[in-house]
Backbone as numpy.savetxt, mean C-alpha at the origin, in Angstrom:
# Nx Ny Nz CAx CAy CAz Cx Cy Cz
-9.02 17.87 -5.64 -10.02 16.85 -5.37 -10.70 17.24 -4.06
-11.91 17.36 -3.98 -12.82 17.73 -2.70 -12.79 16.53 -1.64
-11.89 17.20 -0.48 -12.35 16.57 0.98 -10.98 15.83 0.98
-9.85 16.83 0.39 -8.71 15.77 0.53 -7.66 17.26 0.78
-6.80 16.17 0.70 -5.32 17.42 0.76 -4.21 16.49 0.12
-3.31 17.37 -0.31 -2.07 16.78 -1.08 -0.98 16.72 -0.23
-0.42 15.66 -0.57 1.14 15.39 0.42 1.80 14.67 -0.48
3.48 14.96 -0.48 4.46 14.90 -1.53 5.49 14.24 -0.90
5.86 13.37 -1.17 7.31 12.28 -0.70 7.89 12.22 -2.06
9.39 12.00 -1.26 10.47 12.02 -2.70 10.76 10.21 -2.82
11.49 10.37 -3.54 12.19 8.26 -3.96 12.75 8.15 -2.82
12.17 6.88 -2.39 12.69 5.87 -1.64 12.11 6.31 0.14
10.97 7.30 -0.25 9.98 7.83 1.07 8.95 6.38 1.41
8.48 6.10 2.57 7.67 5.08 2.57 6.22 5.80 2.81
5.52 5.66 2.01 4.18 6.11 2.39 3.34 5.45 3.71
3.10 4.20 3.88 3.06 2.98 5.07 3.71 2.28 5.06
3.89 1.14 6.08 4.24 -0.13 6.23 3.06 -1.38 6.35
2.92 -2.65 6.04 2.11 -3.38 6.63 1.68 -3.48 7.73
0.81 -3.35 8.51 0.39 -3.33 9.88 0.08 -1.98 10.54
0.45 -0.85 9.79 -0.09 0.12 10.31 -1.24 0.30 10.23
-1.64 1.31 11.36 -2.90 1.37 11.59 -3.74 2.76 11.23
-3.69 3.27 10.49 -3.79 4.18 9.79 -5.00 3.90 9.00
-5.82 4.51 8.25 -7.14 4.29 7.35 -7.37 5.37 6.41
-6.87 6.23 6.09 -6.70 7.03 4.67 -6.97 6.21 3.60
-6.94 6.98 2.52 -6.93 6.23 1.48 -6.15 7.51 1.01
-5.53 7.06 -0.62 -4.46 7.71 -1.08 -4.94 7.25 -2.70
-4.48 8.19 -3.27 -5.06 8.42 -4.92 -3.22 9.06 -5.59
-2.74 8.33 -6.34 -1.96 8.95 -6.85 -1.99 10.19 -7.70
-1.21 11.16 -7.78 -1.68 12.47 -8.34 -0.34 12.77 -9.72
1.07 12.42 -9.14 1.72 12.48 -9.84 3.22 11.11 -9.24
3.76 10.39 -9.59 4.69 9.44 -9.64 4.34 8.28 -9.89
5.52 7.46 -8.79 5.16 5.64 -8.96 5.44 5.27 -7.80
4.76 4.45 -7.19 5.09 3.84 -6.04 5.05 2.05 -6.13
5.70 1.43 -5.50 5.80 0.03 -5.32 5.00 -0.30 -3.87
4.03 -1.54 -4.56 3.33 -1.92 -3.16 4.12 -3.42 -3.09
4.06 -3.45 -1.90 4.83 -5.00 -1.38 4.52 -5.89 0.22
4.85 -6.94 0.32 4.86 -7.79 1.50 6.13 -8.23 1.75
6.23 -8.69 3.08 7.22 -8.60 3.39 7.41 -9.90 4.40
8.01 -10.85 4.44 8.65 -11.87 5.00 9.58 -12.34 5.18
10.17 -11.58 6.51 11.66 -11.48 7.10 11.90 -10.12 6.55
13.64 -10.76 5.79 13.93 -9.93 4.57 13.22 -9.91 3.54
12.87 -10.70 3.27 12.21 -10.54 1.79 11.54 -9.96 1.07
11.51 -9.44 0.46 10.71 -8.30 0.08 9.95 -8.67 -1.17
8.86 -8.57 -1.26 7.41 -9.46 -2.70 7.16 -8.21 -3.07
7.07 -7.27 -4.26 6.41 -6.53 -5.25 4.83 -7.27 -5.38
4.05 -6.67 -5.03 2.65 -6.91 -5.59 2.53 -6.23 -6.43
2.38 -5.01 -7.17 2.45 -4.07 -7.80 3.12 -2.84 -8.01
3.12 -2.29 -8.89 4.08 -1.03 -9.33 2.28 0.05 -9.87
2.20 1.55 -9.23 1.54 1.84 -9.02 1.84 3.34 -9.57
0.81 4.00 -10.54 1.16 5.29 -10.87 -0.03 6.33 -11.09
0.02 7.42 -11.70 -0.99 8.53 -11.40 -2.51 7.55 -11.62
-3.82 8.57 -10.89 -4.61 7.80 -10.99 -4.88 6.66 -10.10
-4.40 6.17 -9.78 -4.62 4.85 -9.30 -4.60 5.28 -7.45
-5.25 4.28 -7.04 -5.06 4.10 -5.50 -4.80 3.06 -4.78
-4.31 3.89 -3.15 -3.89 2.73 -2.42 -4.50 3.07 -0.85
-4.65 1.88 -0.11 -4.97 1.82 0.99 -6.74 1.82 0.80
-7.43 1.29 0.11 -8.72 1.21 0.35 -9.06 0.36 1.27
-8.20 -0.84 1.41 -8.26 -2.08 2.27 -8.63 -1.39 3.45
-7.91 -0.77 4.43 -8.15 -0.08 5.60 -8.90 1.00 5.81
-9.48 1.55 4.37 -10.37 2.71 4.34 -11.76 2.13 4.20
-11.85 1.29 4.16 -13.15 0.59 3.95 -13.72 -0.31 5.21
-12.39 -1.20 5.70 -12.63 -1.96 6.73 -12.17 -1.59 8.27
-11.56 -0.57 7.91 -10.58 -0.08 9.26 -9.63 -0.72 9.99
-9.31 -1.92 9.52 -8.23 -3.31 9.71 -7.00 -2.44 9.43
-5.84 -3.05 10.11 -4.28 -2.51 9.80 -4.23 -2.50 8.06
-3.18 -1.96 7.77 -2.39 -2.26 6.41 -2.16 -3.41 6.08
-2.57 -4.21 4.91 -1.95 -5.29 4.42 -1.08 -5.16 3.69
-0.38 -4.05 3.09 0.96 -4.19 1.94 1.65 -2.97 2.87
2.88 -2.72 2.67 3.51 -1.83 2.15 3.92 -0.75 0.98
4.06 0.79 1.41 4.54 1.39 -0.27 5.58 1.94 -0.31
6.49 2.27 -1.08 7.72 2.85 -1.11 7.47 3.70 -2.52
7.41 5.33 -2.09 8.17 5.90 -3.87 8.81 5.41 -4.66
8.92 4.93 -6.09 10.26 4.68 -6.79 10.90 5.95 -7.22
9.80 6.90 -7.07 10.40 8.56 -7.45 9.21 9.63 -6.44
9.65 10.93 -6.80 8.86 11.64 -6.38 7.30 11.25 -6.61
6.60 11.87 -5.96 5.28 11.01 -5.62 4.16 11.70 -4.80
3.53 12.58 -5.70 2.55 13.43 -5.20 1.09 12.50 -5.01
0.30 12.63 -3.75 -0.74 11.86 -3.54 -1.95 12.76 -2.92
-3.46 12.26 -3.32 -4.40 13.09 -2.67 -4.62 12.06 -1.31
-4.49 12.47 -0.45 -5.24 11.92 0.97 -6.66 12.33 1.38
-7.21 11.11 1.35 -8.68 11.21 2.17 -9.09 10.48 2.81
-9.73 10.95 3.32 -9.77 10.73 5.50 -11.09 9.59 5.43
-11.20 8.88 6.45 -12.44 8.32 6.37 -13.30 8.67 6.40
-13.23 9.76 7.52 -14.03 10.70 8.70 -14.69 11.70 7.36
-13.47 12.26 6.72 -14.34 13.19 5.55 -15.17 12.67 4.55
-15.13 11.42 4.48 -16.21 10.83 3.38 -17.36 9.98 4.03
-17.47 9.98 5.19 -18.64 8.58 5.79 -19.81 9.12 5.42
-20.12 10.46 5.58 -21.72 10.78 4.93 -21.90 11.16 3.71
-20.81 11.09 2.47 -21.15 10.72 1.12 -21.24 9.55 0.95
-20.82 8.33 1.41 -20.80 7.30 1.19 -22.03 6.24 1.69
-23.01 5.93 0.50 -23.92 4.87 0.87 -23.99 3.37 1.07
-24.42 3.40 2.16 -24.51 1.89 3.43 -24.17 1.17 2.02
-24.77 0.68 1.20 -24.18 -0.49 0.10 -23.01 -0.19 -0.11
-22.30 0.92 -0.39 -21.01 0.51 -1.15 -20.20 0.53 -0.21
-20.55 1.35 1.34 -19.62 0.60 2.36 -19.55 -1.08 2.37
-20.55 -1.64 2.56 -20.91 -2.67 2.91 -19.83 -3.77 1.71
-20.10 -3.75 0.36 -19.28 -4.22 -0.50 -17.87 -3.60 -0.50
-17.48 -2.77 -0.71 -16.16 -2.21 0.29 -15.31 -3.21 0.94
-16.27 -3.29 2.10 -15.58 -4.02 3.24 -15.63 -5.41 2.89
-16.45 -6.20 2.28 -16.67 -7.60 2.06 -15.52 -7.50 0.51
-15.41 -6.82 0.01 -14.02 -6.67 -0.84 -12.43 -6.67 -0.30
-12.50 -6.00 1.08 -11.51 -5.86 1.29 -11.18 -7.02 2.08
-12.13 -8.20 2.98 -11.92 -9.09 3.48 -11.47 -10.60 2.40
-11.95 -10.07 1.11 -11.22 -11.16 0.12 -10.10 -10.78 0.05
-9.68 -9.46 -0.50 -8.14 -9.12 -0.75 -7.68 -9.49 0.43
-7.71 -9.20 1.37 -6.58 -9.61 2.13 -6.26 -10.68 2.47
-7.13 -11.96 2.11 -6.92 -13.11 2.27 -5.73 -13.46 1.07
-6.05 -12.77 -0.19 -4.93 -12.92 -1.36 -3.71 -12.80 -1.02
-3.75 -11.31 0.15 -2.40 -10.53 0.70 -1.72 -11.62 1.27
-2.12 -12.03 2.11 -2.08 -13.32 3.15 -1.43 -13.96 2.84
-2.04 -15.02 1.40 -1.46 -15.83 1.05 -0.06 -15.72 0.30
-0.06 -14.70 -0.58 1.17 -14.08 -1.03 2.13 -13.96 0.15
1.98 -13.30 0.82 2.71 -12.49 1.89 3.43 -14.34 2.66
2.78 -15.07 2.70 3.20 -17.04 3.40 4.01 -17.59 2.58
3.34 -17.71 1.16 3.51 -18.41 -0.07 4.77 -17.97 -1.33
4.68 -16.54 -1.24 4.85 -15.81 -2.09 4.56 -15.75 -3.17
5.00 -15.58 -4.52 4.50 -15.51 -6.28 5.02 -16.61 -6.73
4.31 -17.46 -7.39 4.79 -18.66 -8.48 5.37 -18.07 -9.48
6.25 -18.32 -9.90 6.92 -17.16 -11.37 6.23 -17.95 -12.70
5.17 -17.43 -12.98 4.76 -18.08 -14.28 4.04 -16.85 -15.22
4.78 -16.55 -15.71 4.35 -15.15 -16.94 4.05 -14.14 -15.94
4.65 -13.45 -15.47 4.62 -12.27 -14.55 5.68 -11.11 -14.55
5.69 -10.68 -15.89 6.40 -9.66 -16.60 6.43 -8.33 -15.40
4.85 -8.17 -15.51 4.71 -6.78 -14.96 5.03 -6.86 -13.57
5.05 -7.78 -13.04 5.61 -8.00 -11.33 6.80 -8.59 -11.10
8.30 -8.11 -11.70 8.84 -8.47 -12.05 9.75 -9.36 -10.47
10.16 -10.34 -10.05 11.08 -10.14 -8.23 12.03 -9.69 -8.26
12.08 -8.68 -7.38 13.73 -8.19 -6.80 14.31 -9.13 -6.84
15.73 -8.20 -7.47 17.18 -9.15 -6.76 17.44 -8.54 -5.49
18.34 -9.62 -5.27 18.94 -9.60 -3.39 18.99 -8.37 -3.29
20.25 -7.84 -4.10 20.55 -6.05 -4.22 19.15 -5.14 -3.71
18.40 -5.36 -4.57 17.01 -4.99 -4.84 16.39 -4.76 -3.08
16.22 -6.10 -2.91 15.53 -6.75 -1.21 16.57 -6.25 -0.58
17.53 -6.20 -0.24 18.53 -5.55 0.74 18.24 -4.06 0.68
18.52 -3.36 -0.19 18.02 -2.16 -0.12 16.79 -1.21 0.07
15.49 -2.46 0.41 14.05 -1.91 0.94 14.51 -2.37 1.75
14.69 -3.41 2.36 14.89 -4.00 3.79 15.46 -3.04 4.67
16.16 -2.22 4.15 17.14 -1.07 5.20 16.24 -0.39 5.05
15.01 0.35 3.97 14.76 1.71 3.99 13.51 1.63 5.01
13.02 0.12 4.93 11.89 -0.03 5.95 12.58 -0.51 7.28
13.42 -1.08 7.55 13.97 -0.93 8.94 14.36 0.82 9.28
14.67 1.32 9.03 14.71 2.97 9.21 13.59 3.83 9.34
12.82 3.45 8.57 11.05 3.54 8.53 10.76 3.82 9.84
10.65 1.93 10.11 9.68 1.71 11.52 10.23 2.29 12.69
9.07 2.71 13.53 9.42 3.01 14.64 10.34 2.72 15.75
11.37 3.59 16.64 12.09 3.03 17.52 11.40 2.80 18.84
12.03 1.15 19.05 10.78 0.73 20.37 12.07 0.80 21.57
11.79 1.48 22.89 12.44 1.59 23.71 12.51 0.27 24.76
């Protein structure tokens, strides 16, 4: 893919955390990754995510922190592209909607992330068990940075 480069994490690698400040965007190339929020322990699945598809437009568009988190569920090849490498293909309108896109989603993030999911027919987003949430909870405490 032109104006990108490939980078490869194995299961249970975190691609971001919420709040980072980072602005890539990321295109899946080959695996699955889980996007999620996070309150306390708790850990919310927003989606389960596989080739094709992307993540982090929110911050590639608006330049705002991360609103979700991702974790591999397996190996997990991704194209990365930079902001910096796309600002002069990209025309003033679809920045512009972009960013007024990404200021709705994250109000969704928001509310999920306070509220969490009503369980009403939500097959494909299925909630962790405890097991489940205990075991991201460690892989993202290990994650984040050590503050001195």
């Amino acid at each position: 893919m032109e104006g990108s480069e490939i980078i490869t994490l194995n299961k249970d690698e975190i691609l971001f955390l919420a709040s980072e400040k980072e602005t890539d965007l990321f295109i899946i190339k080959t695996g699955k990754v889980m996007v999620f929020v996070q309150k306390g322990s708790e850990i919310t699945p927003i989606a389960y995510l596989g080739p094709k598809e992307y993540i982090g437009e929110l911050s590639f568009f608006d330049e705002e922190p991360r609103s979700a988190s991702i974790i591999c569920l397996e190996k997990t090849e991704f194209y990365r592209i930079s902001p910096k490498d796309m600002s002069d293909k990209l025309p003033v309108w679809l920045k512009t909607i972009g960013h007024q896109l990404s200021r709705k989603i994250r109000a969704g993030d928001e509310l999920i992330r306070s509220k969490g999911i009503r369980k009403k027919n939500l097959e494909s987003i299925k909630p962790l068990t405890i097991e489940e949430q205990s075991r991201y909870f460690k892989l993202v405490e290990k994650h984040k940075p050590k503050t001195k």
